[in-house]
C-alpha positions as CSV (number, residue, x, y, z in Angstrom):
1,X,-20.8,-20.4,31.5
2,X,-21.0,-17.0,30.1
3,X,-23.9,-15.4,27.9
4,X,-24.6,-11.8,26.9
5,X,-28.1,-10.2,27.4
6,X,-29.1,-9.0,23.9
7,X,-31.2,-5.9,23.2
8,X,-32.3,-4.9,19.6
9,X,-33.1,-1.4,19.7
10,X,-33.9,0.1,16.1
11,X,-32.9,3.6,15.8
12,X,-33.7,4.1,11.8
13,X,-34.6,1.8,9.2
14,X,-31.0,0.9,9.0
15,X,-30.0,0.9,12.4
16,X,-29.4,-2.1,14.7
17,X,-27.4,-2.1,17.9
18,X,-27.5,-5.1,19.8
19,X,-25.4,-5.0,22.9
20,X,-26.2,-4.8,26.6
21,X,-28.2,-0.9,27.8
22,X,-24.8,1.1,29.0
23,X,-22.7,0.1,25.8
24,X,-26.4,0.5,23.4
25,X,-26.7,3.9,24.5
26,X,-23.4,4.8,24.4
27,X,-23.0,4.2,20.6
28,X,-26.4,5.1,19.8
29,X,-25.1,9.0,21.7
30,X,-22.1,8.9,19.6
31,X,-24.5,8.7,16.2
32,X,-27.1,10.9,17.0
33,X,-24.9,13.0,18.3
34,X,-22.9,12.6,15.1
35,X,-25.8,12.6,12.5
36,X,-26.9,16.5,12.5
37,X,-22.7,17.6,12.7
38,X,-21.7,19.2,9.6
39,X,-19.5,16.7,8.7
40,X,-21.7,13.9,8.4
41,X,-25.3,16.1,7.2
42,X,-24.3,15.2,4.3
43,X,-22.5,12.8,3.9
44,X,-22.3,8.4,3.6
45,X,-22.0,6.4,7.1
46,X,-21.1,3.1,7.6
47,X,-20.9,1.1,10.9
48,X,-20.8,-3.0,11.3
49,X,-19.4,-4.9,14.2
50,X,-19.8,-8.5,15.2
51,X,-17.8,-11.4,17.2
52,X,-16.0,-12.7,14.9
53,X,-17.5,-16.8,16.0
54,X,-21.1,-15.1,16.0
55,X,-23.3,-14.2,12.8
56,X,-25.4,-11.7,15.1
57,X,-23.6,-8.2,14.3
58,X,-23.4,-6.2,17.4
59,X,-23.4,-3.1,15.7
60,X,-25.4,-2.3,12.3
61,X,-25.4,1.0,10.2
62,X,-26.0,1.2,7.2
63,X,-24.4,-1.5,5.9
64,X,-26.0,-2.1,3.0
65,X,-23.9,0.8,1.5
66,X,-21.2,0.5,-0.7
67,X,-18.9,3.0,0.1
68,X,-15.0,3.6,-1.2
69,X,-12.8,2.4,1.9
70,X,-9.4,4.1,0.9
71,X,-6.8,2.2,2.1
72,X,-8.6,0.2,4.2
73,X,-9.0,-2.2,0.8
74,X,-5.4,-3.1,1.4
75,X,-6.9,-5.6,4.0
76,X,-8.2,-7.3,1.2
77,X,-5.5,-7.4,-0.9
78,X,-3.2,-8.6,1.8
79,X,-5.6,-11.4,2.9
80,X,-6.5,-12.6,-0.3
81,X,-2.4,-12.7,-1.5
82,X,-1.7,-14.9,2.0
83,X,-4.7,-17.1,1.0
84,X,-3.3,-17.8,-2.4
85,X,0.5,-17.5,-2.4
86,X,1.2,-18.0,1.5
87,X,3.3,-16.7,4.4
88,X,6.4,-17.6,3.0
89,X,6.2,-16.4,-0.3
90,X,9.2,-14.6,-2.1
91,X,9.4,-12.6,-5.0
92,X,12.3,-13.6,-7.5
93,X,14.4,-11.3,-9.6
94,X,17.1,-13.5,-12.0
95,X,20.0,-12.0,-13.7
96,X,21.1,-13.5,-16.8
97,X,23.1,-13.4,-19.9
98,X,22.8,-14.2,-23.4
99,X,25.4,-14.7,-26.3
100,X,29.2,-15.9,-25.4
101,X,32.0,-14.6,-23.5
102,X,35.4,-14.3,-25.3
103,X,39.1,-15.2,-24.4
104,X,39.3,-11.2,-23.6
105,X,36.4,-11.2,-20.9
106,X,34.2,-9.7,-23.7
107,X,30.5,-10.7,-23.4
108,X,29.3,-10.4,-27.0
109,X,25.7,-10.3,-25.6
110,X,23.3,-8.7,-23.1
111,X,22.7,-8.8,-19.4
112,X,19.3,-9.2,-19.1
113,X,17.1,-8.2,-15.6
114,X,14.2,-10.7,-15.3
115,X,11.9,-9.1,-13.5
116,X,9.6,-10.9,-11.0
117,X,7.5,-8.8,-9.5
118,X,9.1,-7.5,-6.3
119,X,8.1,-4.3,-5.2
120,X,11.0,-4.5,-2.0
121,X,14.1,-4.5,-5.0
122,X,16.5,-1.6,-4.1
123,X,14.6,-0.8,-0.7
124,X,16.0,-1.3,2.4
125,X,12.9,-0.8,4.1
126,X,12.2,-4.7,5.1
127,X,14.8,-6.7,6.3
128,X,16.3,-8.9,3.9
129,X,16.0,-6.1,1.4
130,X,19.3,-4.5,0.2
131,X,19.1,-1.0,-1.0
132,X,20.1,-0.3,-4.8
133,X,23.4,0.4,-4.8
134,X,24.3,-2.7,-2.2
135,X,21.9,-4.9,-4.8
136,X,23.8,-3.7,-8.1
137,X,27.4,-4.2,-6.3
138,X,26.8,-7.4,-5.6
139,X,25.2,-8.1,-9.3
140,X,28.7,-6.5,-10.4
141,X,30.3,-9.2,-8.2
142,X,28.9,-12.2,-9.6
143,X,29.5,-11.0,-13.5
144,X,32.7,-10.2,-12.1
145,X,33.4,-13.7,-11.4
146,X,32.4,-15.0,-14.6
147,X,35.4,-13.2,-16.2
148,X,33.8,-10.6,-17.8
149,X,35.7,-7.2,-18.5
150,X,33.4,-6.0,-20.9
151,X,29.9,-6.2,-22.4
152,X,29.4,-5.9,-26.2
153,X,25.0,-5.4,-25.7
154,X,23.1,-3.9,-23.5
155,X,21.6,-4.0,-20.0
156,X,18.0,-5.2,-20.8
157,X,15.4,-5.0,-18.2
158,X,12.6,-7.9,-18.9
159,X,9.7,-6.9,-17.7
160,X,7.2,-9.7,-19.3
161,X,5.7,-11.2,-15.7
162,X,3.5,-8.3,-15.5
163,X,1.4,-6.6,-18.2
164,X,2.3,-2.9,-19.2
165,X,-0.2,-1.1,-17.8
166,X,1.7,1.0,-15.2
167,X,-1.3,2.4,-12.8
168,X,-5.0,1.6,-12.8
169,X,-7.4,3.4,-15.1
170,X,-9.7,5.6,-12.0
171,X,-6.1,7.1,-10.4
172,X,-6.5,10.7,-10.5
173,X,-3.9,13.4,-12.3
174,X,-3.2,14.6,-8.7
175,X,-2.0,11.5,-7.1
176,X,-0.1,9.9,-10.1
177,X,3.2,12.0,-10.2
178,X,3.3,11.3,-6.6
179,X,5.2,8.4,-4.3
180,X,2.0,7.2,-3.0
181,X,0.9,7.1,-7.2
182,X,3.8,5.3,-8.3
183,X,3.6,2.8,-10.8
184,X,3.7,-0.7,-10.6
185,X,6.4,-3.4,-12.6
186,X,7.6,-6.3,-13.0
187,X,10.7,-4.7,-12.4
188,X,10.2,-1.8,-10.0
189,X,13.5,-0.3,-7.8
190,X,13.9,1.9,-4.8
191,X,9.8,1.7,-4.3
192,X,9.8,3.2,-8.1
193,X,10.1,7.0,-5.6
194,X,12.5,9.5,-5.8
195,X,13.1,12.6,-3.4
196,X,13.1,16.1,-4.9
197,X,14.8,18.5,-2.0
198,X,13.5,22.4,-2.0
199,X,15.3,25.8,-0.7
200,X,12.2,27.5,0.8
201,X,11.9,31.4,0.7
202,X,12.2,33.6,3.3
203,X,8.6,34.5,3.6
204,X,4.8,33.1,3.0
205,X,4.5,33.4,-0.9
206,X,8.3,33.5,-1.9
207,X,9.2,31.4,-5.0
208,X,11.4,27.8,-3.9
209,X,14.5,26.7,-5.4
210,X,14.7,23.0,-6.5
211,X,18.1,22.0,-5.0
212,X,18.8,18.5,-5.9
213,X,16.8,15.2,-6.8
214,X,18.3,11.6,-5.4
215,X,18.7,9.6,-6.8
216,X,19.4,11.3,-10.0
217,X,17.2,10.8,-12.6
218,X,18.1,11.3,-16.2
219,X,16.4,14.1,-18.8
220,X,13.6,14.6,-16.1
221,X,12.7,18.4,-15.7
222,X,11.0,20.3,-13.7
223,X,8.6,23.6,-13.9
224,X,8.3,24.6,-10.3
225,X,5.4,27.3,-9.1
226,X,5.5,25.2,-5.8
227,X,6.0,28.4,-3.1
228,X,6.6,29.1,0.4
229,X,3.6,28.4,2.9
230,X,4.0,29.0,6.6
231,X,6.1,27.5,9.2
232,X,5.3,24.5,9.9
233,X,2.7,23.8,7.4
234,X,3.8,20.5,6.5
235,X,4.3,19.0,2.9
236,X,1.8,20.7,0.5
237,X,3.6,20.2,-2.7
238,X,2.5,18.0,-5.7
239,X,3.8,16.7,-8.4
240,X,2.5,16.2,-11.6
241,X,3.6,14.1,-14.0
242,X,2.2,10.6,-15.9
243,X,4.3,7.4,-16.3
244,X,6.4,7.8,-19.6
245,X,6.8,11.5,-18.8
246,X,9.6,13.3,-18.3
247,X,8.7,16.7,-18.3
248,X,7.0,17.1,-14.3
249,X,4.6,20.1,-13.2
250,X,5.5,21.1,-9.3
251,X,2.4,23.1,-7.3
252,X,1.3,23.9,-4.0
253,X,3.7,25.1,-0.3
254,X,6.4,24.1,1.1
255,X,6.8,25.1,5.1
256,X,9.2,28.2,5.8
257,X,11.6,28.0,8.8
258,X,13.6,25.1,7.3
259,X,16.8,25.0,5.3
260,X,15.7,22.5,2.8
261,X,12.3,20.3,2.8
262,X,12.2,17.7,0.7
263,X,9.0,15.9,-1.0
264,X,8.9,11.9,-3.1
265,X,7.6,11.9,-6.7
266,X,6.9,8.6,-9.0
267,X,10.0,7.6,-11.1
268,X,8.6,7.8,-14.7
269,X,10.0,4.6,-16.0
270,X,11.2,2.1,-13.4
271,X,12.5,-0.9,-15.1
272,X,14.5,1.5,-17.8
273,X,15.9,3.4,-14.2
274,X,16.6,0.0,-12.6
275,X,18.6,-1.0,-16.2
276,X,20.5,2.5,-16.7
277,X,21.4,2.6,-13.0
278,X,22.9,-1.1,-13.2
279,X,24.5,0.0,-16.4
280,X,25.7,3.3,-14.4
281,X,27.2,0.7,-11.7
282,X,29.1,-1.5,-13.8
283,X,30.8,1.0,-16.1
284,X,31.4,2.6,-12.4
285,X,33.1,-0.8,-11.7
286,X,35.5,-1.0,-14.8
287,X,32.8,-3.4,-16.9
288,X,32.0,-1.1,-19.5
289,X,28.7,-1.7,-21.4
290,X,28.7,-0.4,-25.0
291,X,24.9,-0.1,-25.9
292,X,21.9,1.7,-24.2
293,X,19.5,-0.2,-22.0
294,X,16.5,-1.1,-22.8
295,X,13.1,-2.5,-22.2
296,X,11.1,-5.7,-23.6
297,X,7.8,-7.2,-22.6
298,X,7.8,-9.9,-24.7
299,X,7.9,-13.5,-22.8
300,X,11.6,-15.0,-22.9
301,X,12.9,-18.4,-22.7
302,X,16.8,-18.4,-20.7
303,X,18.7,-20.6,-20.5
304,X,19.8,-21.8,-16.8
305,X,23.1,-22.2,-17.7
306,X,23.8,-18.7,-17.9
307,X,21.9,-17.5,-14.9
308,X,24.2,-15.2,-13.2
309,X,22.1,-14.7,-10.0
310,X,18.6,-15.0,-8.5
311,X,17.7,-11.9,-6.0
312,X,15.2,-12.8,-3.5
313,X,12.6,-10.4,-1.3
314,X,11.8,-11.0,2.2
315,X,9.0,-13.4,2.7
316,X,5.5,-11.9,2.0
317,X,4.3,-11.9,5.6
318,X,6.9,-9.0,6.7
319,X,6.3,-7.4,3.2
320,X,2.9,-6.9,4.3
321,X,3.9,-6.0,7.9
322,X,5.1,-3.1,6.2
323,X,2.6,-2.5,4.1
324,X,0.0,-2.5,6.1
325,X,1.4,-0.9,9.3
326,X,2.9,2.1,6.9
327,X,0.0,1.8,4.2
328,X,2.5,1.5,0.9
329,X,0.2,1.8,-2.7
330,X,3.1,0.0,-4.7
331,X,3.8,-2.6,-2.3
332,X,0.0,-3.7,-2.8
333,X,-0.5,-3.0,-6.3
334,X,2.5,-5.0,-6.9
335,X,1.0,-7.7,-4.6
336,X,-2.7,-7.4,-6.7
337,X,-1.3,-8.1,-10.1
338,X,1.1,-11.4,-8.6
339,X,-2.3,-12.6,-7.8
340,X,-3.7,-12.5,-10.7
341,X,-0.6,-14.2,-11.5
342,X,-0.9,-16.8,-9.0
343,X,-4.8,-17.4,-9.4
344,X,-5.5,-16.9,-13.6
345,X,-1.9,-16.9,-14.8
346,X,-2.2,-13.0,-16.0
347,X,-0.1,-10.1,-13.9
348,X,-2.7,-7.6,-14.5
349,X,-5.1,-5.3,-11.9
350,X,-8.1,-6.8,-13.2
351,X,-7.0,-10.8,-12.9
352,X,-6.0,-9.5,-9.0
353,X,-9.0,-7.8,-8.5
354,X,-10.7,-11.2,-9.6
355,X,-8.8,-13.1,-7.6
356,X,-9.5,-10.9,-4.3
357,X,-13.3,-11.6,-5.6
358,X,-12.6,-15.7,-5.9
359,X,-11.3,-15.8,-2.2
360,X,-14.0,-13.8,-0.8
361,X,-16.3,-16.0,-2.2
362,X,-14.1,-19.2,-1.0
363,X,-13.9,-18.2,2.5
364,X,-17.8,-17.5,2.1
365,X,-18.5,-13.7,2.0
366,X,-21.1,-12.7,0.0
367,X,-19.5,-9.7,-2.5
368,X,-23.3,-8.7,-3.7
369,X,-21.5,-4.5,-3.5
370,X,-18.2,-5.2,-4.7
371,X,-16.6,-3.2,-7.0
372,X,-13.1,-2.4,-7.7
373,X,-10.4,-0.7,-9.3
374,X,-7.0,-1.4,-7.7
375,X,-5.8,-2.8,-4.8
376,X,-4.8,-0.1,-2.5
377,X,-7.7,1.9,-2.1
378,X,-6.4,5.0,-4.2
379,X,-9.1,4.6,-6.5
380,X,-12.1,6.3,-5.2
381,X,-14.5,4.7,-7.7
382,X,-14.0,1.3,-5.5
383,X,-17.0,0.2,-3.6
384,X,-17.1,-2.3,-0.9
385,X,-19.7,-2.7,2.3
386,X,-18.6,-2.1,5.9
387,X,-20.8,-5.7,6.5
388,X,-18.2,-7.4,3.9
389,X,-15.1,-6.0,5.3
390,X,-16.3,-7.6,8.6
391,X,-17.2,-11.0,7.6
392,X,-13.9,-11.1,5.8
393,X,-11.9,-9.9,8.9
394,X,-14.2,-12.6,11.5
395,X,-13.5,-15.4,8.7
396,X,-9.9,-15.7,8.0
397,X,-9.3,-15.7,11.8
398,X,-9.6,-19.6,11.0
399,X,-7.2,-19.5,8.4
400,X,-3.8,-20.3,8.9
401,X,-2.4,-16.8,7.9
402,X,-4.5,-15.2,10.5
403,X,-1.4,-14.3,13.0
404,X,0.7,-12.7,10.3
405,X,-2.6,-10.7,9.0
406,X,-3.0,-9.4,12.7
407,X,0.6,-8.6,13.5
408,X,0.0,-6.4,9.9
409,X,-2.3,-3.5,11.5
410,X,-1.7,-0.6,13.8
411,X,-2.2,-1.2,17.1
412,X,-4.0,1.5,18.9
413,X,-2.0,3.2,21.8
414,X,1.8,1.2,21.2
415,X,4.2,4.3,20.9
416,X,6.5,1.8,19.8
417,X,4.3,0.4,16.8
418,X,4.9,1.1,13.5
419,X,1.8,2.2,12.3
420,X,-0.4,5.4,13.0
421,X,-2.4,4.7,15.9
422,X,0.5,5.5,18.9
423,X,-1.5,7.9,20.6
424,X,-4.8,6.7,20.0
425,X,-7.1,5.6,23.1
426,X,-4.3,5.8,25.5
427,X,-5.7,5.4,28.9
428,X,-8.6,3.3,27.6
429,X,-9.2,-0.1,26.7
430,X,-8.4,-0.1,23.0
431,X,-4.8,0.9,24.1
432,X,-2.9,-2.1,23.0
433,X,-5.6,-3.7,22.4
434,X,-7.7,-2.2,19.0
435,X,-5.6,-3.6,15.6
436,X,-6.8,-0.5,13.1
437,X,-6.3,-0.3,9.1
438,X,-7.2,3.0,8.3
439,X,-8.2,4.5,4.8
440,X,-8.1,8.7,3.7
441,X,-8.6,9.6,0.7
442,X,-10.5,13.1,-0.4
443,X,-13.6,13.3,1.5
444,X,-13.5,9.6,2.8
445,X,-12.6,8.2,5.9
446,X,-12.3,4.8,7.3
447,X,-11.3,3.0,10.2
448,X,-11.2,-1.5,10.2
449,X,-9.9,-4.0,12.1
450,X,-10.1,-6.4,15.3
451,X,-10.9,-5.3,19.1
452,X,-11.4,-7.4,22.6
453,X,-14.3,-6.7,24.7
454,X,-13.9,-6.6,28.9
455,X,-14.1,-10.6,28.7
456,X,-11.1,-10.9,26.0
457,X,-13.3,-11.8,23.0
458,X,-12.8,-10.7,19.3
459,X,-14.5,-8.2,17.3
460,X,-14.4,-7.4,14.3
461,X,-15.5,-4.5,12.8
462,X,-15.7,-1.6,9.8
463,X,-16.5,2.1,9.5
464,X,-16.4,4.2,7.0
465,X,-17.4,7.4,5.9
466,X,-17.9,8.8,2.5
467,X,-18.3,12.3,1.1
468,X,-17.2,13.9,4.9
469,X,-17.4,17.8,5.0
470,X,-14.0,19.0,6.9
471,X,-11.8,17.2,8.8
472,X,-11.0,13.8,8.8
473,X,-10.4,14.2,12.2
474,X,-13.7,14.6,13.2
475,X,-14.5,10.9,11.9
476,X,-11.3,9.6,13.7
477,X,-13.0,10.5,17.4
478,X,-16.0,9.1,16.3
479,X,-14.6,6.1,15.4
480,X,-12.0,5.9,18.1
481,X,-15.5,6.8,20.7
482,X,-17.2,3.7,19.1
483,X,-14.2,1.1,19.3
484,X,-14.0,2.3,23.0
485,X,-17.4,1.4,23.5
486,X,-16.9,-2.1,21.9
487,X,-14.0,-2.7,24.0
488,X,-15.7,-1.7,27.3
489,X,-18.3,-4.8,26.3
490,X,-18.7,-7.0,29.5
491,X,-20.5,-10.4,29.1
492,X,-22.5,-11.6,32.7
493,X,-21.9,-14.9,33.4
C-alpha cells in the first residue's frame, strides 16, 4: 500500500505546500525566487494544486484571489457545454423556402437560412465541416432539384436562435476588429474572419499597400497607417473596426523581408455575408435571385414541408478539440450562448455565463469569486480563483465527458500535438505527460490543466498571474518549473 509523507510548511499567510522535503523546497525556490523579480513585485499570483481524488491541495498560493484567467476560462465553457448538451452534440443549420414555385421554376418566395448556432459553418477546420463555397454548392444542388430556375424574393438569413448582441459588453476597441474579436451568430460563416493580405515596404517605417482581402467583402474600406517593422517581427497590425461597421482603421507593423504578409480581421455582419455570398453562389449557378438579402431576428414558424436541407457540424467533442487545443474565441462564445440555450431557453452571454455558474455549483464547486463576462477569457474584467479552476478540473474527471475534455488540452512536449506546448519540458517528466490550457491576455498569464506524479497519479492544478510586468515568458518557466516539480512527485510505499 502506498501513502505520501505530508509536510505543511507555511511560507506567508497564504502559503501552503504540502508535499514531501525535495519537491517542498523545490517550489517554495521557484516562488521566492520569483516573488522579488520584476515581473511579479507587482503584480497578482495564483498557485493551487491537488490530486484530483484528494481534498488536501498539494500546492496553495494565494488562492483566495480572484484573478482574470484569459483563455484559460474556455475550460469552463467547454466542461460546462459537455455537461449540459453532451459529447455528441451537433449544431443544426436548415434551409428552407417560403411561398410557391411555378410551372416556370420560379420560386415566388424567399430562401430562408435558419440559423442554429454553429460556429464550424463554412470552415473546414474540423472534420465534417465543409468550407463555404463546398457548403453553398451543395445548397445550390438541393434547390436545384426542386426545379427551381429562379427566385422571385430574397435570400433571408434567420438569425432568431441567438439574441443580437454580437460581442460581450467588457471587449476592448483593440481586440474587436480583430479574428480573435469576432462576433458571435446564430448564423456565423467561415469563423465570421477574413484575411486582409499587405505589400510591405522596403525599409523599417515605409508605408504598406493593402493588396487584396478574401474573401471579398462588400462596401468595406480601409484607412491603412499600418507600416513596415523589421524582418521578422511578426504580425503587429490591428484592426479596428465595431460590428455593423464598414468603414475599418488599420495600425501598427508588418515584418519586411516578405512579399506579402497577411493578417484576419472580424467580418462586420456575418449572417448578412453568409446570405449575400449564397445569393452570390446561386446567381453564379444560373438561379438568379431578384431581391437583396436580408436579415430578421424575429422567431419563425416553417413549415417542414418545404425544408430544403438541414446542414450539420461535427459533433461538439472534436469542435472543442479544436477549440481548446488552438484556443478559438468564436468557437466558445458561440458554444456560451447555446448554453444558455440549452439550460434557460435564452441564446444570450449572460444565460451561458449562468449556466457555467449552475454546473459549477452541480458538480459541487463553491463559485464564492466568480465573476464573468464572456466565455473565452477575452474579457479581462472576468474573475475566477485558481482553487475553483482546480476543483472543477479534479471533479469532472468522474463525469462521463472526462476523456473528450482531456484529449481537448495541449499536451506538453508532443511535437505532433496541436496545441502550443510542443516544445515544452522536453526531456522532463511533463513531456507527454502535462495536458496545459493556457490564457494571455495584456498583463495576464495563466497556465491549467492535469499532470501525473512519478507514481502515475492525477493532478490537477491552476496558475495564474495578473498585472505581470514584461514578458509573459517569464511566467511560462515559472510555471513550466512548478509542473516539473509536481510531476517529479514520488509516493513511498
Amino acid at each position: 500500500m502506498k501513502k505520501i509523507i505530508w509536510l505543511t510548511f507555511l511560507v506567508a499567510a497564504f502559503t501552503n505546500i504540502n508535499l514531501t522535503g525535495q519537491n517542498k523546497s523545490g517550489i517554495q525556490s521557484i516562488i521566492d525566487n520569483a516573488q522579488s523579480t520584476k515581473t511579479l513585485k507587482h503584480a497578482q499570483w495564483s498557485l493551487y494544486a491537488k490530486y484530483v481524488d484528494d481534498d488536501a491541495a498539494l500546492l496553495d498560493y494565494n488562492s483566495q484571489f480572484s484573478l482574470a484567467p484569459a483563455s484559460g476560462l474556455k475550460l469552463f465553457t467547454t466542461a460546462a457545454a459537455l455537461y449540459f448538451l453532451g459529447e455528441d452534440f451537433q449544431f443544426e443549420t436548415e434551409l428552407y423556402y417560403d411561398g410557391e414555385i411555378d410551372e416556370q421554376g420560379t420560386l415566388n418566395g424567399n430562401i430562408i437560412i435558419v440559423g442554429g448556432g454553429d460556429p464550424t459553418l463554412g470552415s473546414d477546420r474540423v472534420a465534417g465541416s465543409e468550407n463555404m463555397d463546398e457548403l453553398f454548392t451543395g445548397w445550390t444542388e438541393k434547390i436545384k432539384q426542386l426545379g427551381i430556375k429562379k427566385i422571385h424574393g430574397a435570400i433571408i438569413a434567420d438569425v432568431s436562435h441567438f439574441d443580437r448582441i454580437p460581442i460581450p459588453r467588457s471587449w476592448i476597441w483593440e481586440d474587436i476588429g480583430n479574428y480573435y474579436g469576432a462576433a458571435a451568430s446564430a448564423l456565423s460563416i467561415t469563423e465570421n474572419t477574413y484575411h486582409l493580405y499587405f505589400k510591405p515596404g522596403n525599409s523599417v517605417g515605409d508605408q504598406t499597400t493593402v493588396l487584396r482581402i478574401e474573401p471579398e467583402i462588400p462596401n468595406l474600406t480601409f484607412e491603412n497607417y499600418i507600416t513596415t517593422g523589421a524582418e521578422n517581427s511578426g504580425d503587429n497590425g490591428y484592426i479596428f473596426n465595431a460590428p455593423g461597421n464598414y468603414d475599418a482603421v488599420l495600425r501598427g507593423t508588418i515584418p519586411t523581408g516578405v512579399s506579402e504578409f497577411s493578417i484576419k480581421g472580424s467580418i462586420p455582419e456575418p449572417p448578412l455575408f453568409a446570405a449575400l455570398s449564397f445569393t452570390d453562389n446561386l446567381n453564379a449557378n444560373g438561379i438568379i435571385v431578384s431581391q437583396k438579402p436580408t436579415v430578421v431576428s424575429e422567431t419563425i414558424i416553417y413549415d417542414d414541408s418545404k425544408k430544403i436541407a438541414v446542414t450539420k457540424s461535427p459533433m461538439l467533442k472534436d469542435i472543442i478539440y479544436h477549440l481548446n487545443k488552438r484556443s478559438i474565441n468564436l468557437y466558445t462564445e458561440q458554444i456560451l450562448k447555446e448554453i444558455g440555450v440549452k439550460a434557460f431557453g435564452e441564446g444570450s452571454t449572460a444565460k451561458g455565463i449562468e449556466g457555467i455558474e449552475k454546473f459549477l455549483n452541480e458538480i459541487g464547486v463553491n463559485t464564492e469569486g466568480f465573476n464573468l463576462y464572456d466565455g473565452s477569457g477575452l474579457s479581462r474584467s472576468n474573475m475566477i480563483t485558481t482553487k475553483m479552476m482546480t476543483e472543477m478540473l479534479a471533479k469532472i474527471t468522474g463525469q462521463q465527458f472526462y476523456n473528450s475534455f482531456y484529449k481537448s488540452l495541449g499536451v506538453a512536449g508532443d511535437p505532433t500535438d496541436l496545441g502550443f506546448f510542443k516544445s515544452w519540458g522536453r526531456g522532463t517528466k511533463i513531456a507527454g505527460n502535462a495536458r496545459i490550457k493556457s490564457g494571455l491576455i495584456n498583463r495576464v498569464r495563466s497556465h491549467s490543466g492535469y499532470v501525473n506524479d512519478s507514481d502515475g497519479k492525477l493532478i490537477a492544478y491552476s496558475f495564474i498571474a495578473n498585472n505581470i510586468n514584461g514578458s509573459h515568458r517569464t511566467i511560462d518557466k515559472l510555471h513550466r518549473q512548478i509542473l516539473i516539480e509536481l510531476a517529479n512527485i514520488k509516493q513511498l510505499d
